[in-house]
DRENTI-599769 format. One record per residue (C-alpha): residue number from 1; x, y, z. Coordinates in Angstrom, 1 decimal. Example, Ala and Ser with C-alpha at 12.3 -4.5 7.8 and 13.67 -1.06 7.14 Angstrom:
REM residues 2
NODE, kolpa, c1, c2, c3
NODE, 1, 12.3, -4.5, 7.8
NODE, 2, 13.7, -1.1, 7.1
This chain:
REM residues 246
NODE, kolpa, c1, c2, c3
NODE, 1, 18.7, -22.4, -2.2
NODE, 2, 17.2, -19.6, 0.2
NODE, 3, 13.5, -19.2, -0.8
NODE, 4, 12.2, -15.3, -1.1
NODE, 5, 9.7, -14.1, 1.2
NODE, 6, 6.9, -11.3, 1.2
NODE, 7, 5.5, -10.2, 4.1
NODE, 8, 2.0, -8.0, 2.8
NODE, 9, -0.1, -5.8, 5.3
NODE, 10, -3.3, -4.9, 5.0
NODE, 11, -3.4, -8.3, 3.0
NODE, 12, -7.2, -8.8, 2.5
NODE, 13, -8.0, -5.6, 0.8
NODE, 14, -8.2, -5.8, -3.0
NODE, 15, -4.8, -5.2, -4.5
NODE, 16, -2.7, -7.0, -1.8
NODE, 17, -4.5, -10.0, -3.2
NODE, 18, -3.5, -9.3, -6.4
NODE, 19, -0.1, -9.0, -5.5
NODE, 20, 0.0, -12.1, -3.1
NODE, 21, -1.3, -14.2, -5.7
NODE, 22, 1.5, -13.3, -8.7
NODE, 23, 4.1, -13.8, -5.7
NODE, 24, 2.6, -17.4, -5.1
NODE, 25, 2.9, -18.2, -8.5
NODE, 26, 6.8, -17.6, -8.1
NODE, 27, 7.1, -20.3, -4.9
NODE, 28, 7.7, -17.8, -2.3
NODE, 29, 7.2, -17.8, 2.0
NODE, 30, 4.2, -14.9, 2.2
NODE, 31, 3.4, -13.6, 6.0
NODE, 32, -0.1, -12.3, 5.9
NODE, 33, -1.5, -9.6, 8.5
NODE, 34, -4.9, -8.5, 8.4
NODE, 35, -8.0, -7.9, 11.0
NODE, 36, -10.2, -10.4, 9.9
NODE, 37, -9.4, -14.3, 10.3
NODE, 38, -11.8, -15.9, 8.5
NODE, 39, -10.6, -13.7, 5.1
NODE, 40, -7.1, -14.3, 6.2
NODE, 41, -7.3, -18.1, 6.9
NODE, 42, -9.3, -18.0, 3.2
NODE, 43, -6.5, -16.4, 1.6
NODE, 44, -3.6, -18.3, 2.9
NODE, 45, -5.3, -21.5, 1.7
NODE, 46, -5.7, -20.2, -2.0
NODE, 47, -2.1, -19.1, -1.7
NODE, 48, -0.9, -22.1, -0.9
NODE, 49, -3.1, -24.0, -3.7
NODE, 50, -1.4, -21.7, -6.3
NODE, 51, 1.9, -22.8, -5.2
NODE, 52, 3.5, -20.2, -2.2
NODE, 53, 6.3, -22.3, -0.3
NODE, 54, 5.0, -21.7, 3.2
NODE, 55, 2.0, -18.7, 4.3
NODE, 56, 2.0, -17.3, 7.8
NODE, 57, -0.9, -14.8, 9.0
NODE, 58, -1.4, -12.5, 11.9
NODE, 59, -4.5, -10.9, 12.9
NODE, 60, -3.9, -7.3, 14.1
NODE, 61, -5.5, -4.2, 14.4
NODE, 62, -3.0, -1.9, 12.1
NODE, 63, -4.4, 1.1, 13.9
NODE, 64, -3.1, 0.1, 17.1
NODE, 65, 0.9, 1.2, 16.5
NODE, 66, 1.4, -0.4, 19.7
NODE, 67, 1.2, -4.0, 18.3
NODE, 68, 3.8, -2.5, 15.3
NODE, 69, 6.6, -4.0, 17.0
NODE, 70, 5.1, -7.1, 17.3
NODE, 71, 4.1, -7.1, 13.8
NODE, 72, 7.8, -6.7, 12.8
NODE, 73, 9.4, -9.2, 14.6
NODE, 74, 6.6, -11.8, 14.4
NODE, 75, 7.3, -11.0, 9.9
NODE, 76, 10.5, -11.1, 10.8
NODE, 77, 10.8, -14.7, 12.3
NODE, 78, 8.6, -16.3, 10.0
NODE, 79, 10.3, -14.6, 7.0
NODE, 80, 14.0, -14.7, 7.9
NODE, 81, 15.6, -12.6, 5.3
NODE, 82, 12.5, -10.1, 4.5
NODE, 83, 12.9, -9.5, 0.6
NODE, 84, 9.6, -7.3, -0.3
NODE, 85, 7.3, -5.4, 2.3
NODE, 86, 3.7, -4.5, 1.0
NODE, 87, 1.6, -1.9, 2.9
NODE, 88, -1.9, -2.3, 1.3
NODE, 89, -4.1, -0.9, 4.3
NODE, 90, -6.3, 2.0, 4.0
NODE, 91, -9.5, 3.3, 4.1
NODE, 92, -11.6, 5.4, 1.3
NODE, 93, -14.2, 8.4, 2.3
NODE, 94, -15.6, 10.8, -0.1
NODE, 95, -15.3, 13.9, 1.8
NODE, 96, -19.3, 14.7, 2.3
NODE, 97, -19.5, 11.2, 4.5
NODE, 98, -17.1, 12.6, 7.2
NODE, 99, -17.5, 16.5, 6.6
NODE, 100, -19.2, 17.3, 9.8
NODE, 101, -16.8, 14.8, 11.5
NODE, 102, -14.0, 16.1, 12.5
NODE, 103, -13.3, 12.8, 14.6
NODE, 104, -14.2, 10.7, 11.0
NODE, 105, -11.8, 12.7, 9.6
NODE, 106, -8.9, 11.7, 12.0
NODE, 107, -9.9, 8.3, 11.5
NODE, 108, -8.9, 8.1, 8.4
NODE, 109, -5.8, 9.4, 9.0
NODE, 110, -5.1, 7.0, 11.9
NODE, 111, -5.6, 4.3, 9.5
NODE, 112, -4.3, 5.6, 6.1
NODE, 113, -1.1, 8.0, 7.0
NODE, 114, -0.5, 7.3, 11.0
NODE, 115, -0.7, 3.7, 10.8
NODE, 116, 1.0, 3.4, 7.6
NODE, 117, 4.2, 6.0, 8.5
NODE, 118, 4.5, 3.4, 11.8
NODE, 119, 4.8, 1.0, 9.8
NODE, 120, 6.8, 1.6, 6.9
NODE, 121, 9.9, 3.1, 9.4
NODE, 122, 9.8, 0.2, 11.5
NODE, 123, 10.1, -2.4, 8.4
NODE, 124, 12.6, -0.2, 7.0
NODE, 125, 14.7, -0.3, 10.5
NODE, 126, 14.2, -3.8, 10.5
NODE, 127, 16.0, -4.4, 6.7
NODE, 128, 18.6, -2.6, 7.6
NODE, 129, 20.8, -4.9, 8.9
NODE, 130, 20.4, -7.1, 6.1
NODE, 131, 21.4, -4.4, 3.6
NODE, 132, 18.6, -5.5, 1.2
NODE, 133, 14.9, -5.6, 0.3
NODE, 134, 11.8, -3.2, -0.4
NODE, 135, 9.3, -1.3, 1.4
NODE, 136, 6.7, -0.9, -0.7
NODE, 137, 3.5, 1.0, 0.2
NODE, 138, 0.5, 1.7, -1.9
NODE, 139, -0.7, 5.6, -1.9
NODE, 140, -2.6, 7.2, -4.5
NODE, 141, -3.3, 10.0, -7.2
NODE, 142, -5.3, 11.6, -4.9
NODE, 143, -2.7, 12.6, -3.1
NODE, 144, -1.3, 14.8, -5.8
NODE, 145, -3.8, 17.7, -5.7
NODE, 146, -6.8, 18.4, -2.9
NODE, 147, -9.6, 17.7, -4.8
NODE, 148, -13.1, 19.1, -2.9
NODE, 149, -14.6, 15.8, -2.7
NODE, 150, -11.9, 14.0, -1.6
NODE, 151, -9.7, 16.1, 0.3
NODE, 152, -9.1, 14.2, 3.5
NODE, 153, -8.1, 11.2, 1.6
NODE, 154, -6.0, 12.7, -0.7
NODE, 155, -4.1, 14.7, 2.3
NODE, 156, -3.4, 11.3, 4.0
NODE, 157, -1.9, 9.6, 0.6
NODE, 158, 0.2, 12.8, 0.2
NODE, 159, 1.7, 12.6, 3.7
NODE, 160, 2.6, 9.0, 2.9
NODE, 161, 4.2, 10.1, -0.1
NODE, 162, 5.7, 12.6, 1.5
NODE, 163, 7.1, 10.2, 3.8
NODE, 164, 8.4, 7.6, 1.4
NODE, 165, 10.4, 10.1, -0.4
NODE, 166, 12.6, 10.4, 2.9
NODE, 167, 12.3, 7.5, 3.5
NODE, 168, 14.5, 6.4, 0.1
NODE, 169, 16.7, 8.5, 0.0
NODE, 170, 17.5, 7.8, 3.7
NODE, 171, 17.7, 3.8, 3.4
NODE, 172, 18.7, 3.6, -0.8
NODE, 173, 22.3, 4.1, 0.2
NODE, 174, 22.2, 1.0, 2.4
NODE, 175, 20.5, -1.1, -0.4
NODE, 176, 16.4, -0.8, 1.1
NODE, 177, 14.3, 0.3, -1.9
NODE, 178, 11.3, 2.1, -0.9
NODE, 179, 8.7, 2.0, -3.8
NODE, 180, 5.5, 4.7, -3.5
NODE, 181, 2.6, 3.3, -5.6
NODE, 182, 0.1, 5.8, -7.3
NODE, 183, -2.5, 3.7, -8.3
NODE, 184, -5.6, 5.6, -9.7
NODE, 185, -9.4, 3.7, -9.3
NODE, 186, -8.9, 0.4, -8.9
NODE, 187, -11.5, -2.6, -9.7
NODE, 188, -11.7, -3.4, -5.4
NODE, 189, -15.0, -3.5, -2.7
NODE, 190, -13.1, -0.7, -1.6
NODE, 191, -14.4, 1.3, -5.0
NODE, 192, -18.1, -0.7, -4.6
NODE, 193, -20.6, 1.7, -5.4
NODE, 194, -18.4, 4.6, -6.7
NODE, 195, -18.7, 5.8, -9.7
NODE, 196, -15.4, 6.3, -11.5
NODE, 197, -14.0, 6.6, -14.9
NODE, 198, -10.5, 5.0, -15.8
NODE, 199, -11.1, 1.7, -13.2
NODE, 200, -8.6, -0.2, -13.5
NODE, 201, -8.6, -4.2, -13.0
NODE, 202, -6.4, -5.4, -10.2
NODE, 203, -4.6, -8.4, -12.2
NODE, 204, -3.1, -5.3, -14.0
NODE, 205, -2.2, -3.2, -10.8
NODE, 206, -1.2, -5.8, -9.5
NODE, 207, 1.5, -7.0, -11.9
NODE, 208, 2.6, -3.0, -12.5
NODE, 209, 3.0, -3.2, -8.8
NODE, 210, 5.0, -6.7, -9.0
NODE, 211, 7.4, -5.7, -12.0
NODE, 212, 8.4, -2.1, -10.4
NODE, 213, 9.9, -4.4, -7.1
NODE, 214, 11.6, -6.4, -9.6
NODE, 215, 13.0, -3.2, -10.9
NODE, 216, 13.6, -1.4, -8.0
NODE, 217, 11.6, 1.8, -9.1
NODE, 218, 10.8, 4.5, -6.4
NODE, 219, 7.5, 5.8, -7.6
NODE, 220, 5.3, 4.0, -10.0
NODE, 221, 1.9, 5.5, -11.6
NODE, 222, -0.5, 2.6, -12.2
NODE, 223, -1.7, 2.2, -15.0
NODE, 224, 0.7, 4.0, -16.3
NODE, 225, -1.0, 6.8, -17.8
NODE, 226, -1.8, 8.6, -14.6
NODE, 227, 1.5, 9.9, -14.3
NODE, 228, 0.3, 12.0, -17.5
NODE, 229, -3.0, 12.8, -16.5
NODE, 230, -1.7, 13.9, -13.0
NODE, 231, 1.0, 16.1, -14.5
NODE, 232, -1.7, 18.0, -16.4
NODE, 233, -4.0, 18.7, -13.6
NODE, 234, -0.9, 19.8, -11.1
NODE, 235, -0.5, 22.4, -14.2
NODE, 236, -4.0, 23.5, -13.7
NODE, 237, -3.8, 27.4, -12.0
NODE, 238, -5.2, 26.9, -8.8
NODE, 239, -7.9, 29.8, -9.2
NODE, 240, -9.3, 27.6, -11.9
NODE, 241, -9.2, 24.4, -10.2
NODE, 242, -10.9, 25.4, -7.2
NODE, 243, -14.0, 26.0, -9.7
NODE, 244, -13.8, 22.3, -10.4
NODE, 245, -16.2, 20.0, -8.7
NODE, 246, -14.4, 15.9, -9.1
C-alpha cells in the first residue's frame, strides 16, 4: 500500500505546523523546506514522534527562485507520487513599518507574491504528469480589499489569489486541485505583538485547512465566518471606506 506524502513550504511558520502535525497523525512521508535548520531539524523530530512514516527537510532561501527547481525535484524524489503541496511562507508588515521604503515594500512582495507564484506553477507542472494532487497555498483576507494600514500586504495576498484562480481552472481539468486559503488573524509569532480582534487558534486553521484538501475545495475562508464578514466590507461604497482607518 502506497503511503501519501505532503511536501509543506514555508514549514516552520505557524500554520504549516499546524497542518504538518494533523498530517503526521494520519502516517504520512512529509518533505519539509524552510530557512532555518535548527527549527526544521526540531520539527521533523516531533513529526516523527507523532507518528509521520518518513520526514525529509531542505533548507532554502524561498526568495531565491533560482533554487525553485531544486526545491521541486528534491520534493519530488523524496515524495514520489506528491499528493498535497502546502505553501505557508510569507511575511507580515503593517504598512507605517515600510511606508518610506519603497525597497521594504518590494520585499515583501519578493517573499509573499513573487516567491509564492514561482512556486505554486512549478509544483503544479510537476503534478501534472501524475494527473493528481493539490496545490494549496495560504493567502489572506487582506487581500480582499486595500485597507490603509495594510495595503502592501494585502496587494501581495490578492495577486496570489489572483493567481490561484488561473491556476485551477487551468490544471482542475487534468485532476490538480489548487485550494487558496483566506485565513483571517491567526494565533502565530507571526501576529506577536498585534493587536487583533477575531484571532483565531491554529489547531482550528489548521484542521479547516486539512478537511478542504480532503474535499477538494478551491477557496476556503478560515474560520469560516470571514467569508461573511469580507462579503460585507467588499459592499462597503468605496468613498466611505476610504474614511475608515483598520
Amino acid at each position: 500500500m502506497r503511503i501519501s506524502s505532503i511536501v509543506i513550504i514555508g514549514a516552520t511558520s505557524g500554520i504549516a505546523q499546524g497542518v504538518a502535525r494533523l498530517y503526521a497523525e494520519r502516517g504520512w512521508k512529509i518533505f519539509l523546506v524552510a530557512r532555518n535548520a535548527d527549527a526544521l531539524q526540531a520539527m521533523a523530530s516531533d513529526l516523527k514522534s507523532r507518528g509521520a512514516s518518513d520526514v525529509g527537510v531542505l533548507i532554502a532561501d524561498l526568495c531565491d527562485t533560482t533554487r525553485h527547481g531544486e526545491i521541486v525535484s528534491t520534493a519530488s524524489r523524496f515524495s514520489g507520487n506528491i499528493d498535497v503541496v502546502l505553501i505557508a511562507h510569507g511575511v507580515l508588515k503593517n504598512q507605517q513599518e515600510i511606508d518610506n521604503d519603497p525597497n521594504a515594500m518590494l520585499k515583501v512582495f519578493d517573499v509573499n507574491a513573487v516567491s509564492t507564484i514561482s512556486l505554486m506553477q512549478r509544483f503544479a507542472s510537476a503534478l501534472e504528469p501524475q494527473k493528481s494532487g493539490t496545490v494549496a497555498v495560504i493567502s489572506s483576507v487582506a487581500g480582499e480589499r486595500g485597507r490603509r494600514t495594510l495595503y502592501t500586504y494585502g496587494a501581495t495576498k490578492a495577486a496570489v489569489s489572483h493567481f490561484a484562480a488561473g491556476l485551477r481552472a487551468r490544471y482542475l481539468p487534468l485532476g490538480i486541485n489548487i485550494l487558496n486559503i483566506k485565513p483571517g488573524p491567526v494565533d502565530t509569532p507571526m501576529m506577536a505583538g498585534r493587536t487583533q480582534a477575531l484571532i483565531a487558534p491554529v489547531s482550528a486553521v489548521a484542521r479547516d485547512i486539512v478537511r478542504a484538501i480532503d474535499s477538494r475545495k478551491g477557496v476556503i475562508y478560515t474560520p469560516w465566518f470571514w467569508r461573511h464578514i469580507m462579503t460585507i466590507i467588499k459592499m462597503i461604497p468605496e468613498r466611505i471606506f476610504v474614511k475608515i482607518n483598520f
